[in-house]
N, C-alpha and C positions, 0 to 999 in steps of 0.2 A: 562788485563787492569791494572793489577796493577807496572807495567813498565812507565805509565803515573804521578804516582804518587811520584816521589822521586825529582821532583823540590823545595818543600816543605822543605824537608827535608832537602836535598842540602844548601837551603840556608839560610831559618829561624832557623834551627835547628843546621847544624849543627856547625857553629861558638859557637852555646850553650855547645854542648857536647864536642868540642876541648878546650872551653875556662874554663871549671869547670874541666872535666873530661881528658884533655891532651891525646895529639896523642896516649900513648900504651893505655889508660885506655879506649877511645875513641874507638879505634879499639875493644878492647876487649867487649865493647857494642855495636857494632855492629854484631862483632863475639857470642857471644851470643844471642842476638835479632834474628839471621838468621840460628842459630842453630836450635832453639825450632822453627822458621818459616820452616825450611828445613827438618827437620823431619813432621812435620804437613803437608807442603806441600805434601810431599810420602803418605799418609795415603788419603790426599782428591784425589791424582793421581788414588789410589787403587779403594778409593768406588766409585768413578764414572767412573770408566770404569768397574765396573761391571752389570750393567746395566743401565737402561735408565732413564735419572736424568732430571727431571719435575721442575716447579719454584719453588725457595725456599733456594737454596744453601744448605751451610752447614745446616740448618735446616731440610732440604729436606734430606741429608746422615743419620743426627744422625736421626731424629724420624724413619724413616725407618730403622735405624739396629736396637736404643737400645727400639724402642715402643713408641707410643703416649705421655706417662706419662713423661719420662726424655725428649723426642727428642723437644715436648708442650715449657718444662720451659727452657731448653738451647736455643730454636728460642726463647723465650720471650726477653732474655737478651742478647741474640744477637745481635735480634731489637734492644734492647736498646742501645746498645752499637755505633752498625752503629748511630743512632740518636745520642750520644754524639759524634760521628767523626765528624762529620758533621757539628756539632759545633764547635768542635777546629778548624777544618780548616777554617772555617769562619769566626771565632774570629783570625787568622792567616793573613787573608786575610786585615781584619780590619786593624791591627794593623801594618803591610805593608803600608795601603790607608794613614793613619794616622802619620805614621815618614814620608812619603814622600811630603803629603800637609798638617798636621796639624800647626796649632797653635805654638803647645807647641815649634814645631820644625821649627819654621820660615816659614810654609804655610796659608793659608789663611783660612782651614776648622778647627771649632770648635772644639776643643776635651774636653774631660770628659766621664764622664758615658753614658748619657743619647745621645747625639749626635755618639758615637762610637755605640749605640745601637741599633739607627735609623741607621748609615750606614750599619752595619749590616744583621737588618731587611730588607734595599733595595735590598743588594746583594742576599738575602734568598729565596725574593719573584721572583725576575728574575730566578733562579733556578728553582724555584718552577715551574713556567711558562715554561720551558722548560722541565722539565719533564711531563707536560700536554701534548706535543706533543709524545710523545710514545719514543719508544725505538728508533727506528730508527733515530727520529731527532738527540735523543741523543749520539749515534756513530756518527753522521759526525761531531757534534760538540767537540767531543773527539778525534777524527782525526785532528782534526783543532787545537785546543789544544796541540796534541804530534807538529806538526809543530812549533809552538809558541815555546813551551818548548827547543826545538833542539836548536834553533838559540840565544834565549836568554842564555841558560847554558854553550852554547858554547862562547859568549861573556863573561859570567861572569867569565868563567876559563882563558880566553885571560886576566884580568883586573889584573890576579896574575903575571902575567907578563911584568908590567909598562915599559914603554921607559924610557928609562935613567939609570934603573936599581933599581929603585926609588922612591913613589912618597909619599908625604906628603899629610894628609887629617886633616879634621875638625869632634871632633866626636861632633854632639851636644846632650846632655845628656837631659839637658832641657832650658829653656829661659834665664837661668843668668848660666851656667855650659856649657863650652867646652873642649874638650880631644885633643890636637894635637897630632897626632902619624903618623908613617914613615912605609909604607908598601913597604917591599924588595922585589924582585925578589927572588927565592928560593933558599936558603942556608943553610946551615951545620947551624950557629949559631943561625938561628929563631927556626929552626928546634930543636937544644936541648931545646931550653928555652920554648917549649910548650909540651915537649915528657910525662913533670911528671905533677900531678893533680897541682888541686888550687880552689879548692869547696870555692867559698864564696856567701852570700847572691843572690839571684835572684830577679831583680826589679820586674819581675811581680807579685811573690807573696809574697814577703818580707821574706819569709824562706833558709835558709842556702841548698845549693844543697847539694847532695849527691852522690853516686855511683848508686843507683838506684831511684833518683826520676829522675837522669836524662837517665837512660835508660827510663824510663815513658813515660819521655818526645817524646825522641827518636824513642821507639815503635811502637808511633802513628802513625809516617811515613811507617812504615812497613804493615801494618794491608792492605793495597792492595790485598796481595796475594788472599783475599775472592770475591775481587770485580768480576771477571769473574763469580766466582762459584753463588752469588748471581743474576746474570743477567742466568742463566742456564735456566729457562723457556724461554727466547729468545735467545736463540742460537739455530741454526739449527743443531748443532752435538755437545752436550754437554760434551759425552766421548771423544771426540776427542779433543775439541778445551783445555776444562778446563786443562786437564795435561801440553798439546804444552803450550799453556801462560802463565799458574803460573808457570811452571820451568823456563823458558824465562826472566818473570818479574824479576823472585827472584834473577837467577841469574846476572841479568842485573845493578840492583839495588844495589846490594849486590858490585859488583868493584867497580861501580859507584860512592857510597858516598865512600870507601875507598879510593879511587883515589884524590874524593874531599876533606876527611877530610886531607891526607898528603899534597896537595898542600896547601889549609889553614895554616896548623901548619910549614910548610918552609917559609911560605912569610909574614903570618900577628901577631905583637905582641898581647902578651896576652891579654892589659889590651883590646883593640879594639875587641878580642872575647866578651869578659867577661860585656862588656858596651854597644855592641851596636850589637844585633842578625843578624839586616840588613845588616851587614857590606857588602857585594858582593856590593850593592847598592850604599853603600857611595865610595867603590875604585875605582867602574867602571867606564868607560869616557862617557858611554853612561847609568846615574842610570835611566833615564825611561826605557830603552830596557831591562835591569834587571829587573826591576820593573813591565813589561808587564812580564816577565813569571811568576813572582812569582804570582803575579793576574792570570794568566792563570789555571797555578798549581793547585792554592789553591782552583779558582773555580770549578777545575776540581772533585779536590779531595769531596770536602765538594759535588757535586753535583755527584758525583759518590755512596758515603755513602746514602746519599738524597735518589736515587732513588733504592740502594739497599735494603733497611730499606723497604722501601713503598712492594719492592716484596715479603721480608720474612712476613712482617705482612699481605700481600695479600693473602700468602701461609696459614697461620697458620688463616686465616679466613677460606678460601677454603675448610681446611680439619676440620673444627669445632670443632678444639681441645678444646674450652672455649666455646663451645657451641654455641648457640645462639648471643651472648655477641657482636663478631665481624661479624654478619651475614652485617650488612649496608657498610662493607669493600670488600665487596665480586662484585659489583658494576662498571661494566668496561664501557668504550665507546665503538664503533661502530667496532673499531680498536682491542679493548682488551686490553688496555692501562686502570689499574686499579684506576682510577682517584680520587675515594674517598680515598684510601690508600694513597695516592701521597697525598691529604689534610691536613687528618691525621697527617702523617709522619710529613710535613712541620711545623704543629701546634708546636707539640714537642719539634722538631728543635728551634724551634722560642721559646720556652719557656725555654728551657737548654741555648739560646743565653745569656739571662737576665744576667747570672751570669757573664759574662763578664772577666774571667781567663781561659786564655787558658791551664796553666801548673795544676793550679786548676780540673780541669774534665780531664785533661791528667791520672790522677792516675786511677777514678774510669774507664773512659774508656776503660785502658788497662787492668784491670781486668776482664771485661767482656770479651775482646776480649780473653782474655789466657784462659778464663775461657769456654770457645766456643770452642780453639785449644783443651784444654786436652779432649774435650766431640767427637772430631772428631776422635783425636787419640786413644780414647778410644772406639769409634764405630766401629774403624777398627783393634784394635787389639781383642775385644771381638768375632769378624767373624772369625779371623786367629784363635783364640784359640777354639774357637767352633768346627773349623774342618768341615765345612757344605760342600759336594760335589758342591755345588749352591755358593758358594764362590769362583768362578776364574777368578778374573782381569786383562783386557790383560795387567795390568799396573805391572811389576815384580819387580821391581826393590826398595822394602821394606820386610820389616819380621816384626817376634812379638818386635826385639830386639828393630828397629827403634820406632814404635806405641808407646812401655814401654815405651821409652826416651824422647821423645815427650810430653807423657802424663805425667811424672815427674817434668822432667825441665819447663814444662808449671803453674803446680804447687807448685812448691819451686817459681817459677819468681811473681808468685801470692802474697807469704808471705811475700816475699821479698821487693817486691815494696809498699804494704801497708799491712799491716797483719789486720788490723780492717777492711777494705773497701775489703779484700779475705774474710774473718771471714762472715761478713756479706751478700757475696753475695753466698757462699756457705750454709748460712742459708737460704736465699730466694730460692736459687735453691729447698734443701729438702723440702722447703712449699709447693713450688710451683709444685713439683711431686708430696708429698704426694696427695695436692687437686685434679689434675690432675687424678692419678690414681683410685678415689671415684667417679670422676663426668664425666671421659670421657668414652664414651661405644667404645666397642670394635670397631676397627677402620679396622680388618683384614688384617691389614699389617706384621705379624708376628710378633712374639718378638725373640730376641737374646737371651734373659734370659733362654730360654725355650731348647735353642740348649745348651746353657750349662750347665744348668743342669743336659740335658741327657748324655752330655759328660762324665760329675764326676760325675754322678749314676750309669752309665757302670761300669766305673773304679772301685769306691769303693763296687758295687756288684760283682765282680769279685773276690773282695779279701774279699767278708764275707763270708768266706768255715764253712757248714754247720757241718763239721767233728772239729769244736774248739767252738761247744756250749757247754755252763754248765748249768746245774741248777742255779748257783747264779746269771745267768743275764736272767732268764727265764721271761719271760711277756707276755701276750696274743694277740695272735695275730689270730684276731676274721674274721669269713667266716660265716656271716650270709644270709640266703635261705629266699626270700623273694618273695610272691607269689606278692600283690598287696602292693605298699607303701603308699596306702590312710589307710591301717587299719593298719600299723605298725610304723607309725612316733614314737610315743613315746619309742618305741624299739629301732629301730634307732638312738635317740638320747640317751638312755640309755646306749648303750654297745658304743657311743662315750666315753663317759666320763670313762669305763669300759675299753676301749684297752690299760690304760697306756702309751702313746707313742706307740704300738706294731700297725702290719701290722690292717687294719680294711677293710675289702670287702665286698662291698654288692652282694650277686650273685641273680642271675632270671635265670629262665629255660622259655625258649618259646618250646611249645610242635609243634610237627611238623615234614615232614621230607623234607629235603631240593629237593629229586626229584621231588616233586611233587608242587614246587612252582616257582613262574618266577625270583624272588630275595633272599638274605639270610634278613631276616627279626632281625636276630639282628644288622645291620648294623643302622635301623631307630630305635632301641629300645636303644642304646647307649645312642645318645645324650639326650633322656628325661632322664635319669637315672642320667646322670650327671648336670643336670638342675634340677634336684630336690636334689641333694647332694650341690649346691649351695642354694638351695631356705633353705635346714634346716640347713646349716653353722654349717657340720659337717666333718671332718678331714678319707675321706673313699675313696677306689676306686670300681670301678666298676666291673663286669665281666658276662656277659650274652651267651647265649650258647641254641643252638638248641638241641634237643632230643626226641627219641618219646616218653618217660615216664621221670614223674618229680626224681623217682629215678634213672635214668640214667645220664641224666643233673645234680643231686647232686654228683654221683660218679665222670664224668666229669669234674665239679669246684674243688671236692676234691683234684684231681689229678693234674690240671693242674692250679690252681690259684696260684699267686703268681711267684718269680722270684728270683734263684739260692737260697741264705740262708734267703730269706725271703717268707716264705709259713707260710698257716695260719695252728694253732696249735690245734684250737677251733672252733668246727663247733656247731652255734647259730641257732636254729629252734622255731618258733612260736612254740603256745603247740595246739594240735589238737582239736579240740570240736568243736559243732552245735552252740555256742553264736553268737549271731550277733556283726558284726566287725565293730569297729568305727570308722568314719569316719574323719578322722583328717584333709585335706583339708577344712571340714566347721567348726569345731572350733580352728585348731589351729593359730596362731598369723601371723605367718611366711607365711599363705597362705590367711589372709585376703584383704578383698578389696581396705585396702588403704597402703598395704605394697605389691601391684602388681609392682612389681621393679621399684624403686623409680627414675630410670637414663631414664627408656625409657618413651619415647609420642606415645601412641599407635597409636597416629592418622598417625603418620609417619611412624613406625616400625609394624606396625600391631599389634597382641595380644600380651601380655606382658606373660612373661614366668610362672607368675599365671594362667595363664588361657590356654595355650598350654600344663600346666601338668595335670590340671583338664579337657581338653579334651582326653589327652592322658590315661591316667588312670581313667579306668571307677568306679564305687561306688562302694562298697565292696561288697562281693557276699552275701544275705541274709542268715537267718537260714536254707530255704530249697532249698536252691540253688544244682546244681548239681557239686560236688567237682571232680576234676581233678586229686585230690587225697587221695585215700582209707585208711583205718587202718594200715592192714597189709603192705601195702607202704612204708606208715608213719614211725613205726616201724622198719622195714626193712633201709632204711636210717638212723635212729639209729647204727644197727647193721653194716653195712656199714663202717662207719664212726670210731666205734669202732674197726673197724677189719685193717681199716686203719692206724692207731696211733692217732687216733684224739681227743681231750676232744671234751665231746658234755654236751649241754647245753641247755634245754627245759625253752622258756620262757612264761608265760601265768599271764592272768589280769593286760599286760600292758599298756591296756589301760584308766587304772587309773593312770598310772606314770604320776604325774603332768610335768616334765620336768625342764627342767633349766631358772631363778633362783629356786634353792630349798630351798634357804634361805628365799624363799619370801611365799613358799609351806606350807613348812613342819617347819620355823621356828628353822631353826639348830641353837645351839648354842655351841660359841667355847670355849674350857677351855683351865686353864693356865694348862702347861709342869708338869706335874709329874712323878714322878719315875714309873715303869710298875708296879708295886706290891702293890702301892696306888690306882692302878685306876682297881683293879681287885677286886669285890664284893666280900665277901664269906660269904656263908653263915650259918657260926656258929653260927650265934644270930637266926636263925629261930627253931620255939621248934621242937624237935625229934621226939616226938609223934607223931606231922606233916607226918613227912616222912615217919615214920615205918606203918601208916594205910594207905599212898598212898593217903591222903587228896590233893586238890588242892592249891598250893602253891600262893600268890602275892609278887610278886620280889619289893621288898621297893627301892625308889626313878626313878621308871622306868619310871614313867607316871608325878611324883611328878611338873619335870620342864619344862614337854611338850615337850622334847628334841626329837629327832629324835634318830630310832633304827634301825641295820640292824642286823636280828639274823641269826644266822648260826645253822643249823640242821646237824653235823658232821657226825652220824651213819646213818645205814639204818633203818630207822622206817619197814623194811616190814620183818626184818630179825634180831628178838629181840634176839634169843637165839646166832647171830653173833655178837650183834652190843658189842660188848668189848675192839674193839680197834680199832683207826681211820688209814683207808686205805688213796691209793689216792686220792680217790674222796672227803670222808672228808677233805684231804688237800685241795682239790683242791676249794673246796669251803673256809675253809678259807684267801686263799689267794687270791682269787677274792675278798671274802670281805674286805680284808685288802688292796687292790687296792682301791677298791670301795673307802676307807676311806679317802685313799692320794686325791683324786680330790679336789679342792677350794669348789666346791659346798657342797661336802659332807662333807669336813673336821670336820663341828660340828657334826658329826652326832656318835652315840657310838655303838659298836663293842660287840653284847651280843652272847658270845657260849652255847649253852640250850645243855644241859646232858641227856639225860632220863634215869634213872634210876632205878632199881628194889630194893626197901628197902627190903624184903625180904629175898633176896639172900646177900645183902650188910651188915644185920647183924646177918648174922646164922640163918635165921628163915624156912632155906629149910631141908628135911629130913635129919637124921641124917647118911645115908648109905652113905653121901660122893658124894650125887650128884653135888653140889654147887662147890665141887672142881674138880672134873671131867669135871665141862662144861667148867671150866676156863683152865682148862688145853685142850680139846677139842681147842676151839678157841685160845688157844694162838699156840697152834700147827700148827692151822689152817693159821693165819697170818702168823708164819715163813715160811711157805713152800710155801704162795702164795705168797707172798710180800719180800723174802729174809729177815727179819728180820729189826732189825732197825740199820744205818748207819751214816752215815755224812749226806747222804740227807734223810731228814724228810720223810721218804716212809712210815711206818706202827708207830703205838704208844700202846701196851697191855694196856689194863685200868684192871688192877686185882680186880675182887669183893671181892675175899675172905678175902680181910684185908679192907673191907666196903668201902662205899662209898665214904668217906672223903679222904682213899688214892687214888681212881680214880680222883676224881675233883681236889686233889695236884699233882698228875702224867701229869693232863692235865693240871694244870696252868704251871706246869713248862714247858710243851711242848710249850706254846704259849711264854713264856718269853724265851727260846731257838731262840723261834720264829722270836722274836722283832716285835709279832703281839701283839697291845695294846687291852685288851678284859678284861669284865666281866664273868665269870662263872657262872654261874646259873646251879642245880641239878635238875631234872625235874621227881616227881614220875612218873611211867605210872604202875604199879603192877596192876591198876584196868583195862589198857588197854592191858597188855598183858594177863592177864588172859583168850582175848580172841579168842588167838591166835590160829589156829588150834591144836599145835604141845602141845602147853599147854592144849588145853579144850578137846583134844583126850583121853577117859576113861584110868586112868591107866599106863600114859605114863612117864616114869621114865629111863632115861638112865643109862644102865648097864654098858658102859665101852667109853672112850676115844672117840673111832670108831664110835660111835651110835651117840655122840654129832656132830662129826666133818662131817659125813655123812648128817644128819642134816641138819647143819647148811650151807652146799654146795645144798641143793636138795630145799631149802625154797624158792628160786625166782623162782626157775621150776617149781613151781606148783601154778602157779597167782589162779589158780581154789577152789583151799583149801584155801585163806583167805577171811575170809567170811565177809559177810555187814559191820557188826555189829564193827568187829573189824578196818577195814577201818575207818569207823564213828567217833568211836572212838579217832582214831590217827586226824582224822578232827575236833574232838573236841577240841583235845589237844591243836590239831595249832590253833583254833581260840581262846582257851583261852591264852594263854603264847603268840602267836606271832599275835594277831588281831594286836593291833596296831602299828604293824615296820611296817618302810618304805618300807623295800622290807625285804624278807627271802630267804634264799639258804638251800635248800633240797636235800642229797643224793638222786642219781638216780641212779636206779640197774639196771643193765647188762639187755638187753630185754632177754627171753629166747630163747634157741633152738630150739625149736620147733614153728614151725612158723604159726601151729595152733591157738597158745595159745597168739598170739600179740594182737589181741583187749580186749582178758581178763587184760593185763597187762598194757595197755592204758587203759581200762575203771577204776583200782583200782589207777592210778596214779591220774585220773581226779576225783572218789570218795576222794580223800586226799586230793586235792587241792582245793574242791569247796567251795564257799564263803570266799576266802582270796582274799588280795590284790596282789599287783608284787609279782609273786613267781618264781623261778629260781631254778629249776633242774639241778644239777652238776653231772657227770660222769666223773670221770678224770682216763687215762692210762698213764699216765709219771710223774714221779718226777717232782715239781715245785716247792720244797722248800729246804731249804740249813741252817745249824746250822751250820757251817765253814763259817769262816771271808773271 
């Protein structure tokens, strides 16, 4: 259809763009205008012959390749755009009706504003009125139309050809102004004297033309090429017909006004371009027969825009991209001729009429329109680049190079032609997607964003080779085992804030064996899983898996989660115990009643994805419920996990973690930048005495400003005669705390490392036979040979007693300022708690030699059975005095033992330590995670 439409152009036009713009400059806007139309052209050839293209046009390609959200706001301004065509042409039309019968110009019809606006308006409503008759009327009358067009443009081209060789005219400018000028038959010397520019003022809007306001201009005429594609809902073969016509049109067109702007510029002088746009009119011998096509043209045009407009807004009711909003457009006759759109549209129409400048809304229209082209040509190079099997057009004859080109030159032509009315509509585009993507529900048409993504996740996983990790870019990348997600939310959203950017999985084990069932049951166990990772708007993936025991399904995920250099590094387990599990569906935020997904009408959609996960997950299993999974289990997946290379991490009373904001919680507050060494306590001012009797200490300013605390317990509380220098796991805990710290939520929160220390031994107060130095040498032996010593990476730290306590707490601030972890120290007696350690309260027991200590201190977690209540208690006292009130605390976690008898003793002394505290987090780490090298 858009071969119907260059009589317009032809003749209103383009005397404009030869008589500013001169024959090369002229040619070269048209040559450009059919560039970025000819490349766009190939791109809409492509998406619609890939499959089957519904009403709607280009709106109908882009929302179906780039999604609802872009495809929404580019048919928005589409619309709009056709609706402004529709008006130039109109006001085209006018202004035609108006030099040939008005007033100003020796006819008989009124002109001015108001009467040019009524003629207008009449011409709008007769449109209108035939687009009421459907589509059908409207091709015969477009057919009737190209007949018109033939015979009149064929006379107008005869009229460059005068008898005589010759002929003189009258230009009238207006009622007291006439122009006599000599229109030639075609020659050399009219021909040079229009070849170069001559930009001067433009009567219609009183501004200086330019090189591209009158391409603008120009444009306008071009923007056809959409008209087929937007009639696509009424074409009977839409892949077939839309490619055959818009290359037909374009090229048709495309000679055609070249043909016509050189005939122009050999026969008619300048100033007759440049003064009077009708001129075909004035030289012709027959100016009504001119005059009937251009009325043909123009109505063709402007009613072809008309009833375009009406389909794409038909369209983008249909598919309820604004919801509700356009539901009364959706509204057909008997026929399916969308007649309140047709209303609509016209209204618009009629109301963009008012303004009455054609070259005026020439600008903003052609912005929309290019701004339409680069969203097509971007719809079809995003499919070429995606690489989708389901991407083959029988249409070949484009690549990515044409699509890029397309899509560039469509946007330089943008900036060019108005840079504030591009500026501005590519802000409304971003609005208008952002809102789009918040308020429209999934519409299941795929997204393109999604193929390429996976494109360049492929790629750039292919080249994260797991063999060029370091320590200095280590970060947690968390595989948390998750039985029910009604009693673990606050975990959940706790080790989000915890992954630093690093991989974060939720796994579930469904118990079972697949022979014995008619389906694989993690297939329906996926999508709630990821409906609740949406509902807590937390940054995780999924991973579920059939097995007939929960520790099989853990070894499972261990091994196969994750993807080439991104596997998780840290396996996060609930802490075991008979409490009853809470219920986080009935108090948390996110799963209330009036936050049941705010986009859907259940009445439509049925249950709202609140109430599909509170059906799908049942209520936490009571205190005496029957577990799925045992002690020794439990444990055993520990062990597991450890033997795998994995940090593990036991988390328990998280559900007390208030959750995010924790500013709002816990009242963080944030301090100015300090040097590390300002913000590290020490404490020299606390009296000795204190220390040396193993009294209980109060850490000055901990509580003072209500601040928030996360302590780290670095050594093993269960293995005092080891605990002398911090291993992995003591790192590894503070560098999760020092994660911990970087988040926004936590950022106020302060960093305390608690020492426990033996006064005792710290100032010579143990036998004189040399035991005090024996142990220290015992355990320092003992770190080098399990832990290689200390290096570049922070693996092991000796804390020596023999030179007291004050060189261990300087040994370990400097480790942490090494660190560039920001922390307070605190020394923490325990002499009255270890006293009540077996290895200690065994009659008698005094090591003789190196061996004795270091045999020891390897044999203490083996024997969960020897530490006795009391002493447990004890260390549970300690933590509720020094660490009741932090946020959360991370506690060394010891290697489960060998013997696999001995795993509920060693879970029951971990749960004796922990009882009555709040979030506590048990670390066990077996890899280097920290680094003293730049």
């Amino acid at each position: 259809m858009g071969r119907f439409l260059f009589m317009v152009t032809a003749s209103v036009c383009a005397g404009f763009v030869v008589g500013q713009a001169g024959l090369l400059q002229g040619m070269a806007v048209f040559f450009l205008a059919y560039f970025i139309i000819g490349l766009t052209v190939l791109s809409v050839c492509a998406i619609s012959t890939n499959g089957a293209i519904h009403g709607g046009g280009a709106y109908y390609m882009i929302s179906r390749a780039l999604g609802p959200e872009f495809g929404g706001s580019v048919g928005l301004l589409f619309f709009l755009a056709n609706v402004g065509s529709s008006s130039v042409y109109l006001l085209g039309l006018v202004e035609s009706v108006v030099m040939d019968f008005g007033q100003e110009y020796g006819g008989s019809l009124p002109t001015g504003y108001w009467p040019e606006v009524g003629y207008g308006s009449a011409f709008l409503l007769l449109l209108m009125l035939i687009c009421q008759f459907g589509a059908a009327f409207y091709t015969r009358a477009i057919f009737l139309v190209l007949l018109i067009v033939a015979v009149t443009y064929g006379a107008a081209i005869a009229s460059l050809f005068p008898s005589g060789g010759e002929r003189s005219v009258v230009v009238v400018l207006n009622s007291s102004m006439h122009l006599n000028v000599t229109v030639h038959a075609p020659n050399l010397g009219t021909l040079r004297s229009n070849l170069n520019n001559d930009y001067l003022v433009d009567y219609t809007t009183g501004d200086v033309a330019t090189f591209f306001s009158v391409f603008a201009v120009m444009f306008n005429g071009c923007t056809g090429i959409m008209a087929g594609s937007n009639m696509s809902g009424e074409l009977k073969d839409p892949s077939r017909s839309i490619p055959r016509g818009t290359l037909t049109g374009v090229a048709f067109t495309y000679c055609i006004y070249n043909l016509t702007a050189f005939l122009i510029s050999s026969s008619c002088p300048r100033l007759l371009l440049q003064y009077d746009y009708g001129f075909l009119r004035t030289i012709a011998p027959f100016p009504l027969l001119v005059s009937l096509g251009v009325y043909a043209a123009a109505s063709s045009a402007s009613l072809s825009c008309l009833i375009g407009a009406s389909r794409v807004l038909y369209a983008l009711a249909c598919d309820r991209i604004f919801g509700h909003m356009l539901s009364p457009l959706t509204v057909t006759s008997r026929s399916g001729n969308p007649w309140v759109a047709v209303l609509f549209t016209w209204f618009l129409v009629q109301c963009v009429t008012f303004s009455g400048k054609l070259n005026s809304i020439a600008g903003i229209v052609t912005t929309c329109f290019l701004l339409t082209y680069a969203s097509v040509n971007l719809a079809c190079l995003a499919m070429e680049w995606a690489s989708a099997p389901n991407f083959r057009p029988t249409f070949r004859l484009f690549s990515w190079h044409t699509c890029l080109g397309g899509l560039l030159g469509s946007l330089a032509m943008m900036f060019l032609v108005n840079p504030f009315i591009a500026l501005v509509s590519l802000v409304a585009l971003s609005i208008l997607t952002v809102f789009l993507h918040y308020q429209t529900p999934d519409m299941g048409w795929g997204f393109i964003s999604q193929a390429l993504i996976y494109h360049q996740v492929r790629k750039y996983l292919l080249k994260l080779d797991i063999r060029k990790e370091h320590v200095k870019f280590w970060r947690p990348q968390i595989l948390l085992l998750v039985a029910n997600p009604r009693g673990a939310c606050g975990l959940i959203r706790f080790l989000n804030h915890l992954k630093k950017g690093g991989l974060y999985v939720l796994g579930h084990v469904v118990i079972g064996n697949l022979d014995t069932m008619p389906y694989d049951p993690v297939q329906t166990e996926s999508p709630s899983w990821l409906a609740l990772i949406d509902q807590l708007d937390v940054k995780a993936f999924v991973e579920v898996t059939l097995a007939a025991s929960v520790r099989e399904g853990a070894q499972h995920l261990l091994r196969i989660t994750g993807l080439g250099g991104m596997k998780p590094n840290t396996l996060v387990m609930g802490f075991y115990d008979d409490s009853q599990s809470h219920d986080w569906f009935l108090s948390d935020g996110a799963f209330a009643d009036n936050a049941e997904n705010r986009s859907h009408e259940a009445s439509v959609c049925g249950p709202t994805p609140v109430q599909q996960l509170r059906t799908h997950f049942p209520p936490p299993r009571g205190a005496e419920a029957v577990r799925l999974l045992c002690e020794s289990e439990y444990v055993a997946i520990i062990n597991d996990a450890i033997k795998m290379g994995r940090n593990v991490c036991l988390a328990r009373s998280f559900h007390r973690y208030p959750g995010p904001p924790l500013q709002n919680r816990f009242r963080l507050l944030r301090r100015d930048e300090t040097p590390l060494q300002s913000t590290i306590h020490s404490d020299s001012e606390t009296d000795t005495s204190d220390l040396e009797t193993g009294a209980s200490v109060t850490f000055p300013d901990d509580d003072d400003d209500g601040s928030v605390t996360i302590d780290v317990w670095p050594l093993d509380l269960l293995r005092p005669d080891a605990a002398f220098y911090l291993d992995v796991c003591g790192l590894l805990a503070l560098q999760l705390a020092c994660v911990l710290g970087m988040v926004p939520a936590w950022r106020g929160a302060r960093l305390r490392v608690l020492l426990p220390v033996e006064m005792c031994l710290g100032v010579g107060h143990k036998s004189s036979d040399g035991a005090s130095d024996c142990l220290n040498d015992a355990t320092e032996q003992t770190a080098n040979s399990e832990l290689g010593g200390m290096g570049t990476e922070a693996s092991a730290s000796f804390l020596p007693l023999r030179d007291g306590v004050r060189e261990a707490e300087v040994r370990l601030r400097k480790l942490l300022s090494g660190l560039r972890i920001r922390a307070t120290v605190h020394t923490v007696p325990w002499d009255d708690v270890v006293a009540l350690h077996w290895c200690r309260s065994d009659s008698g027991w005094i090591p003789d030699s190196v061996e004795d200590v270091s045999g020891v201190a390897k044999t203490i977690a083996g024997v969960p059975e020897k530490l006795c209540t009391p002493y447990i208690d004890a260390i549970n006292g300690l933590l509720r005095r020094t660490s009741g009130a932090a946020a959360i605390r991370l506690l060394y976690l010891p290697r489960p033992p060998s013997d696999q008898r001995r795993y509920p003793a060693y879970l029951q002394r971990l749960h004796q330590m922990t009882g009555h505290l709040g979030p506590t987090l048990f670390v066990h780490g077996v890899d280097h995670v920290t680094c003293t090298d730049l």
